[in-house]
C-alpha positions as semicolon CSV with decimal commas, in nm:
position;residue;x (nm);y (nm);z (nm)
1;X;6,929;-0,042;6,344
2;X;6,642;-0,020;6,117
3;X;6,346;-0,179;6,076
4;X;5,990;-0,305;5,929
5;X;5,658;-0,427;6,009
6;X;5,317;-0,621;5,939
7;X;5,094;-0,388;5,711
8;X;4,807;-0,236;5,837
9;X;4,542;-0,462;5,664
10;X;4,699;-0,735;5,910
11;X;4,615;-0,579;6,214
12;X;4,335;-0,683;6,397
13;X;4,041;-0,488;6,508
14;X;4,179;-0,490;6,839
15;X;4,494;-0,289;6,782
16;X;4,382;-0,076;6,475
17;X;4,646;0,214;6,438
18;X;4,608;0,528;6,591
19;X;4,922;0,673;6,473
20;X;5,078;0,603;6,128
21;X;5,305;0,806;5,897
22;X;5,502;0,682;5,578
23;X;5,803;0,896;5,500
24;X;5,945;0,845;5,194
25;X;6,065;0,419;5,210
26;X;5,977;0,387;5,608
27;X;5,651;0,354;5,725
28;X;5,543;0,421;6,147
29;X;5,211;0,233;6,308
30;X;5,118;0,300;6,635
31;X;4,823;0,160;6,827
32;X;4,589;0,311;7,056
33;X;4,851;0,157;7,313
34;X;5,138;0,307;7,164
35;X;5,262;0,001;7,086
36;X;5,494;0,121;6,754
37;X;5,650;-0,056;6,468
38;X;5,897;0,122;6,214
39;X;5,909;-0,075;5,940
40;X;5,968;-0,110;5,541
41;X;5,728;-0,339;5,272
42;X;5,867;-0,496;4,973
43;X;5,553;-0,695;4,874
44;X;5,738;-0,837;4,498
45;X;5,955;-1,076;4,748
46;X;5,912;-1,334;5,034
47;X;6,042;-1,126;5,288
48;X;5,750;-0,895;5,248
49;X;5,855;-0,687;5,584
50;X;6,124;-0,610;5,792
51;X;6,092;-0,363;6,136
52;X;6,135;-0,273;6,477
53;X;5,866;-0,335;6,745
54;X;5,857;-0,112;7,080
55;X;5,577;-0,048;7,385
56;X;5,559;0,275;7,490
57;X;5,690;0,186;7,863
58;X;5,956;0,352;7,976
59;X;6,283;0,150;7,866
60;X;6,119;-0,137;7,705
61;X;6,340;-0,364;7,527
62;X;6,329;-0,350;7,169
63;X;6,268;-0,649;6,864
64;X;6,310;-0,716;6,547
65;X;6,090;-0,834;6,320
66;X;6,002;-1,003;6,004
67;X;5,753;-1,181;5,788
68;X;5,740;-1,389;5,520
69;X;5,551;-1,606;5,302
70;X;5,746;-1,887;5,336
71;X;5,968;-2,011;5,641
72;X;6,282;-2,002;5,711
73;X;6,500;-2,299;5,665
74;X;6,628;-2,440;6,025
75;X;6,942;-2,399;6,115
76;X;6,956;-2,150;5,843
77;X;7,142;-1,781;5,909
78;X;6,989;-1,450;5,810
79;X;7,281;-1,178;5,666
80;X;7,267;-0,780;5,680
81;X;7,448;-0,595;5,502
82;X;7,429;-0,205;5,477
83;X;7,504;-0,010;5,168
84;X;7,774;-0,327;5,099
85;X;7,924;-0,344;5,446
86;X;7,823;-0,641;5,688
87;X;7,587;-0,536;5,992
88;X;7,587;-0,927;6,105
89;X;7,399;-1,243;6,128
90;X;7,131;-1,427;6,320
91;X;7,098;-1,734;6,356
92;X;6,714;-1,850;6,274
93;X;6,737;-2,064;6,553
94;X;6,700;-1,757;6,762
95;X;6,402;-1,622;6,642
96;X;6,055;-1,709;6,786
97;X;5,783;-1,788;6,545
98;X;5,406;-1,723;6,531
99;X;5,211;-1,902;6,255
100;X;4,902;-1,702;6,247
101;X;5,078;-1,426;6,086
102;X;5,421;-1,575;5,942
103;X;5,607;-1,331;6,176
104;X;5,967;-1,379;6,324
105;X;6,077;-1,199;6,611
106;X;6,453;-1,145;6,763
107;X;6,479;-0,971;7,083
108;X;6,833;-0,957;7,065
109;X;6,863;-0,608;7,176
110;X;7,250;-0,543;7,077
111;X;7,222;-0,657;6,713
112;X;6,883;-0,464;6,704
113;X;7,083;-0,123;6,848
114;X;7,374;-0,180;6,594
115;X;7,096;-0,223;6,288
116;X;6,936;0,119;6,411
117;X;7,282;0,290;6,454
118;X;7,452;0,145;6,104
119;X;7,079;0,279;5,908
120;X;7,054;0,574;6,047
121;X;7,228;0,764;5,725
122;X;7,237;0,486;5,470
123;X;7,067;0,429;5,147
124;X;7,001;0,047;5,129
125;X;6,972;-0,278;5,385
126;X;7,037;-0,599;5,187
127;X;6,927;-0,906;5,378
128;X;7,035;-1,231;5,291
129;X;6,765;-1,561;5,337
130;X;6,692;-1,904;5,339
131;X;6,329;-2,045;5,239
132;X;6,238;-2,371;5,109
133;X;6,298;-2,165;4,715
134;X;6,673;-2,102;4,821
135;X;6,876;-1,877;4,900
136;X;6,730;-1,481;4,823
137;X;6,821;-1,130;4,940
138;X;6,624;-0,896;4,952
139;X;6,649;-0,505;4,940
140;X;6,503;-0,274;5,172
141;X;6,598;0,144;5,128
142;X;6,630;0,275;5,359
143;X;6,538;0,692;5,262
144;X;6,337;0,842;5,574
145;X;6,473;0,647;5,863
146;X;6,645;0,846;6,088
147;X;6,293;1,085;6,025
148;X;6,085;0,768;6,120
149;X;6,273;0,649;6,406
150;X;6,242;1,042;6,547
151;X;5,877;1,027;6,474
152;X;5,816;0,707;6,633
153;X;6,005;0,851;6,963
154;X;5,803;1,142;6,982
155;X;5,488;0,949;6,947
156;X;5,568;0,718;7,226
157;X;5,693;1,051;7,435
158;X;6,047;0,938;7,455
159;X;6,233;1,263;7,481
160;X;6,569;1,177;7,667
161;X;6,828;0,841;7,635
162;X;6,568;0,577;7,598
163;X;6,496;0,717;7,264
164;X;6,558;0,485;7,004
165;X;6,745;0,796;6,791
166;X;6,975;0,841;7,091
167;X;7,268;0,951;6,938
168;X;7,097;1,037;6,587
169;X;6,953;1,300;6,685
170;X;7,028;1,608;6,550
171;X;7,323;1,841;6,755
172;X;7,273;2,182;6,866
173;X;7,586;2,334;6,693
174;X;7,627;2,607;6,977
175;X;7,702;2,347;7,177
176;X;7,975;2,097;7,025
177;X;8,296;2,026;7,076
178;X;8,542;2,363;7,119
179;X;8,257;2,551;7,300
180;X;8,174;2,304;7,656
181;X;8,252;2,452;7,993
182;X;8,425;2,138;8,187
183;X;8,470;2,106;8,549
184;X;8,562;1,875;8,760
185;X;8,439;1,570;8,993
186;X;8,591;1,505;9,291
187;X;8,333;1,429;9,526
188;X;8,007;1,207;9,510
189;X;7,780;1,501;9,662
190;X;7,902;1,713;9,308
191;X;7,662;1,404;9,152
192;X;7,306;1,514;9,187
193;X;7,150;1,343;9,442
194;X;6,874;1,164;9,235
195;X;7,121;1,045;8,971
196;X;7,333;0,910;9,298
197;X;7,019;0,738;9,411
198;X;6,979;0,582;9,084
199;X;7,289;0,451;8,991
200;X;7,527;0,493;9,287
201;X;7,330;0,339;9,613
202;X;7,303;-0,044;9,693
203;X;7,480;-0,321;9,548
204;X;7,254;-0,334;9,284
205;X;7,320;-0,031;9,120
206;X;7,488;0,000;8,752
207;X;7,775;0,188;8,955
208;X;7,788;0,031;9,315
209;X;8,091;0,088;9,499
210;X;8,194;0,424;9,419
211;X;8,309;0,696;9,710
212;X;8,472;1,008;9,756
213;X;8,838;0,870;9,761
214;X;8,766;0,644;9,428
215;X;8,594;0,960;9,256
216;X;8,934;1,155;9,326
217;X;9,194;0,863;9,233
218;X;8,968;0,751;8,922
219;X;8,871;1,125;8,816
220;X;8,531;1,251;8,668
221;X;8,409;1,505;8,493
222;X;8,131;1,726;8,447
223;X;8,045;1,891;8,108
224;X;7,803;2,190;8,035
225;X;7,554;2,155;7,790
226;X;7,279;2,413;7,746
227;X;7,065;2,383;8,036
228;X;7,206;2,052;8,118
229;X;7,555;1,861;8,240
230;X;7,718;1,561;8,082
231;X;7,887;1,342;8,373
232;X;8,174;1,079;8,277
233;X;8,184;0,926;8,608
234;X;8,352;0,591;8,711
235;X;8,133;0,294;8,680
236;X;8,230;-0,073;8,636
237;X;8,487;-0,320;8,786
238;X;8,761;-0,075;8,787
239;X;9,028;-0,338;8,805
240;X;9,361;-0,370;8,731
241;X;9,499;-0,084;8,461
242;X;9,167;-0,072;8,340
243;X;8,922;0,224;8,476
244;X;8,540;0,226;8,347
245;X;8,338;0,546;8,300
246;X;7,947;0,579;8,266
247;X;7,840;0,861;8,024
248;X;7,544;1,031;8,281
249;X;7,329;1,284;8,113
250;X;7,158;1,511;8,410
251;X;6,830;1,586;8,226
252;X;6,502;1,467;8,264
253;X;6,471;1,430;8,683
254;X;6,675;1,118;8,774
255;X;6,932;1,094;8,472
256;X;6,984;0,919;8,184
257;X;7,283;0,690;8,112
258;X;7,441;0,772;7,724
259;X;7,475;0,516;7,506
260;X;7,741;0,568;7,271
261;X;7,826;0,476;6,940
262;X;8,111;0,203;6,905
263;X;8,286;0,109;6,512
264;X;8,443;-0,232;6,464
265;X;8,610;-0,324;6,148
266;X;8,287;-0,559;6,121
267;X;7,997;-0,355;6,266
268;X;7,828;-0,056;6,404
269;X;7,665;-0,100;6,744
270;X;7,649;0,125;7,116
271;X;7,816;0,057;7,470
272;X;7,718;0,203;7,762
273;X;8,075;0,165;7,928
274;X;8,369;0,345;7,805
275;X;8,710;0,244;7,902
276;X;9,035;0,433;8,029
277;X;8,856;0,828;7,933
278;X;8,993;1,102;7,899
279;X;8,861;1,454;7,818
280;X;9,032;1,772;7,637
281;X;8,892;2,037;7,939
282;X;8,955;2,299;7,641
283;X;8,705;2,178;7,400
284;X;8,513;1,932;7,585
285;X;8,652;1,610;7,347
286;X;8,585;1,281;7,507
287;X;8,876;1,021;7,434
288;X;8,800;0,635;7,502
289;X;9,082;0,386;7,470
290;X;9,047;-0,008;7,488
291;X;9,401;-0,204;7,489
292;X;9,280;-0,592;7,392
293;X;9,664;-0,644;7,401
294;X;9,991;-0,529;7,427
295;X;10,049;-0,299;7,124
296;X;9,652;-0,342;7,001
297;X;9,332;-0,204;7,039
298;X;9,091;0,014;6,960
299;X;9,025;0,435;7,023
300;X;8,744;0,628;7,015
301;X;8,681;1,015;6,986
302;X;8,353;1,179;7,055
303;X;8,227;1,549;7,098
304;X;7,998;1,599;7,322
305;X;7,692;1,785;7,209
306;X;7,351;1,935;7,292
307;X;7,074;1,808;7,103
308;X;6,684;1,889;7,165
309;X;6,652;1,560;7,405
310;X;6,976;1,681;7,604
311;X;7,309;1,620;7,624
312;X;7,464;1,344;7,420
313;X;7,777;1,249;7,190
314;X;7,890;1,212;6,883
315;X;8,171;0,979;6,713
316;X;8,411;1,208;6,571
317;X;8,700;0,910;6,510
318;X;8,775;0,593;6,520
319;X;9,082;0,407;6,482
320;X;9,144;-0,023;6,550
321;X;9,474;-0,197;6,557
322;X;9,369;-0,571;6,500
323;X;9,738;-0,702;6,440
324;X;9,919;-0,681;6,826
325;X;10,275;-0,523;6,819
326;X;10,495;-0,345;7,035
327;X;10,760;-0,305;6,785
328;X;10,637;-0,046;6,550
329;X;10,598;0,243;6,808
330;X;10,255;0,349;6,657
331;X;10,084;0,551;6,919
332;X;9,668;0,530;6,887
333;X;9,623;0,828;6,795
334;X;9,820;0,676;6,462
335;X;9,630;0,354;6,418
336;X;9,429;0,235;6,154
337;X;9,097;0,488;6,097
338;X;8,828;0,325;6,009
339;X;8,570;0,600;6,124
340;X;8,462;0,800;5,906
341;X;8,466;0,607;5,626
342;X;8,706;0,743;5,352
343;X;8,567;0,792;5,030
């Protein structure tokens, strides 16, 4: 996603900046709470800021925000685009308002993820707005993000998946796909016992349900990753001819689910669910297929790698069928790519 925030001469006294660093278009500000914002200024226009706001607890949700010098029109839509591609919309109705400082906020945590994922390597965020003037859009580049976003992480000592890089970060190339040591699942005591306690016990848990006999007939797997493992476990409803999996890094104590990166022919967002896996025990290759219909869908191809905050993945392919047929024998692996982008 990608972001902005109030400049530092609108702070009050109470939560001057303790942290701040500019790098090249993106600028970090941290208080003495560790409360950060990532954002980019571009005082000639209304929109004077767009960013990301995040507390330093441990998984606290993330918002967007922005301010301007005049409102936005009710009922009105905001528009993203990224280097010419649409990111998505939000409706204005959404947003919560405070006065004092002509600030919006959205804490609508999925667009916000898919605006982080679809900036991390771009050059320019275009947003489209409506104030009393009309209808503007204003530019935003986007040069240093991926940079900021790491700094901001650090600062707030986020070193495993609730970092807001997550799957930016950069991959430890010893340890990519064609080099992973896979093993198999095929009890629940082969799942460390904190990561068990975490996600596995009670009713509550993202994962409930799951026992030795489902871990055999559903499959997992276990991949080696520098000092660390990468579980693909079943987690989910499980129903029907569908089987979920839950991406479990091992590192830091109790484990850390992987969100992964998802491509749409619209967007760029995460999931923290893939569907119907499977995994190339040769090079490690994790393969994630979603039928929305007879003859359509969409697959997705990641490696898994080691980076510095531990195991994660990265999207190696994607390919959508949108139009549903059973008559033209295309396998998935022949669909449509629309990841990476040609050209």
């Amino acid at each position: 996603m990608f972001a902005m925030a109030v400049t530092l001469a609108s702070l009050s006294s109470s939560a001057l900046a303790t942290e701040f660093k500019r790098i090249r278009d993106v600028n970090v500000s941290c208080t003495s709470t560790l409360r950060c914002d990532l954002f980019i200024a571009n005082p000639r226009i209304t929109l004077a800021n767009i960013g990301i706001r995040r507390s330093a607890a441990p998984d606290a949700p993330v918002s967007l925000f922005f301010t301007t010098r005049d409102p936005f029109v009710s009922g009105s839509e905001i528009i993203f685009e990224i280097d010419g591609n649409a990111v998505g919309t939000i409706d204005v109705a959404t947003l919560s308002y405070r006065a004092a400082v002509s600030e919006y906020m959205s804490r609508d945590e999925e667009f916000i993820q898919s605006l982080i994922a679809a900036s991390a390597d771009a050059r320019l965020l275009q947003v489209q707005y409506q104030t009393r003037s009309g209808f503007t859009t204003a530019e935003f580049r986007l040069s240093g993000f991926r940079e900021a976003l790491e700094f901001m992480d650090e600062t707030q000592g986020r070193t495993r998946a609730d970092a807001l890089a997550g799957v930016l970060l950069e991959v430890d190339d010893s340890n990519t796909g064609g080099s992973v040591a896979v093993s198999t699942i095929d009890r629940l005591t082969d799942i460390p016992l904190p990561i068990r306690v975490r996600y596995f016990a009670g009713t509550q848990s993202r994962c409930s349900g799951l026992s030795d006999d489902r871990v055999q007939n559903l499959g997992g797997t276990a991949l080696e990753l520098g000092d660390d493992r990468l579980l693909v476990v079943p987690c989910g409803r499980n129903t029907g001819d569908s089987v979920e999996f839950a991406l479990l890094s091992t590192g830091g104590g109790d484990g850390e689910q992987i969100s992964v990166p998802v491509v749409t022919p619209d967007t760029i967002t995460t999931a923290q669910i893939l569907s119907d896996v499977s995994i190339d025990v040769d090079t490690g290759q994790i393969t994630g297929f979603v039928e929305t219909a007879p003859g359509c869908g969409a697959r997705y191809v990641y490696d898994a790698v080691a980076t510095p905050s531990g195991p994660n993945v990265r999207l190696v392919e994607a390919r959508v069928k949108t139009e549903c047929s059973t008559e033209d024998d295309l396998k998935p692996e022949s669909w449509p790519l629309i990841w990476p982008v040609s050209g």
